[in-house]
Structures are given as structure tokens and as C-alpha cells.
VOGU-3710 file (C-alpha; in Angstrom, 3 decimals, decimal comma):
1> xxxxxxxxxx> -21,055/1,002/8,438  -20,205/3,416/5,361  -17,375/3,596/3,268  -14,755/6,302/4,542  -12,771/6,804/2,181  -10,900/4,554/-0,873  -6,756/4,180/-1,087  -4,125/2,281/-2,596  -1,834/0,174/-0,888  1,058/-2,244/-2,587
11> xxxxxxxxxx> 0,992/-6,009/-1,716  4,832/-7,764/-2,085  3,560/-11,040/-1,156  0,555/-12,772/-0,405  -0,894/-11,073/2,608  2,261/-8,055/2,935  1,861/-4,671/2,315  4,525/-1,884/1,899  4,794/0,264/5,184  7,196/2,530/4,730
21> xxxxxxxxxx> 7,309/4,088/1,116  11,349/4,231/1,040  13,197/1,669/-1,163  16,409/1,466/1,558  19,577/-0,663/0,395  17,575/-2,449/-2,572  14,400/-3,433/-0,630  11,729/-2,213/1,087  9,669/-2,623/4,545  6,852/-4,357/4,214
31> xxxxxxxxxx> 4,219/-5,984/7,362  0,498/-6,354/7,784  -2,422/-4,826/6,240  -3,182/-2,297/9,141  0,298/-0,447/8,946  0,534/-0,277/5,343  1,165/3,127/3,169  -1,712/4,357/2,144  -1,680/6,143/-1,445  -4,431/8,394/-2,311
41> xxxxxxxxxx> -4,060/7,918/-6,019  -3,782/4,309/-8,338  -0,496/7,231/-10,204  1,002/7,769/-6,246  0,589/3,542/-5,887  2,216/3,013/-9,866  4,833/6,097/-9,110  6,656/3,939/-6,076  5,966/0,301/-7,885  7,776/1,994/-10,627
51> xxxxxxxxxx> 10,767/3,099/-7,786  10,275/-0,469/-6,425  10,639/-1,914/-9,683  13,821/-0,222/-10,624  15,224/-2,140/-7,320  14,107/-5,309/-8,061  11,642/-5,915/-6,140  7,959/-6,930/-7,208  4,292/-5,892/-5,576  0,750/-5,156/-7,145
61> xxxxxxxxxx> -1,150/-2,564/-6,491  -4,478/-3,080/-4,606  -7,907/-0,881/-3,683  -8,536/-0,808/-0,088  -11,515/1,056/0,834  -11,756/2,357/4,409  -14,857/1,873/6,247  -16,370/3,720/9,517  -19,203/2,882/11,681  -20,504/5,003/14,735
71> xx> -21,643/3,296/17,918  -24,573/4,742/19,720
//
């Protein structure tokens, strides 16, 4: 397996991600790991806690690195 590639997703509670990077009516969608936005940069990630923030609502940003493996 190799590493892909490395993103930034935004955790609102303990195993929740942000999905949908829209703060709608003071709060925001957020589900499992697999579906959640993926930010290329930390400044994308900080840019919508920042938007999140202004609503209210709390996360932290966290690295998720992408991995790939081929099958023979």
C-alpha cells in the first residue's frame, strides 16, 4: 500500500466529519469518515472552521492521508 495523496477533513465530534462544506440555517452536515469534505489545504480546512465558527458551531481540523494499494 502507498500513500495517495494527504487532505484535510474537519471533525465536529468524536468520530463526525463535515460532509457538506455549507453552514445551512446555523449548522452544518456532518456523518462518517468516508463521506467527509475533503480540503486540499490545512488554509481551505481553517477558511470554513473560521465560517463554522462564526455560526457557532465547533470542529478541529484533522490530516487524513489517503492510501492505495493495487491487487495483482
Amino acid at each position: 500500500m502507498e500513500e495517495l495523496e494527504t487532505v484535510y477533513v474537519i471533525e465536529t465530534l468524536e468520530d463526525l466529519y463535515v460532509v457538506e462544506d455549507e453552514v445551512f440555517e446555523g449548522k452544518v452536515l456532518d456523518g462518517v469518515l468516508e463521506l467527509a469534505t475533503q480540503f486540499n489545504s490545512r488554509r481551505e480546512a481553517n477558511d470554513f472552521l473560521a465560517e463554522m465558527s462564526e455560526a457557532g458551531i465547533s470542529g478541529k481540523i484533522k490530516e487524513a492521508k489517503i492510501f492505495i494499494k493495487v491487487m495483482k
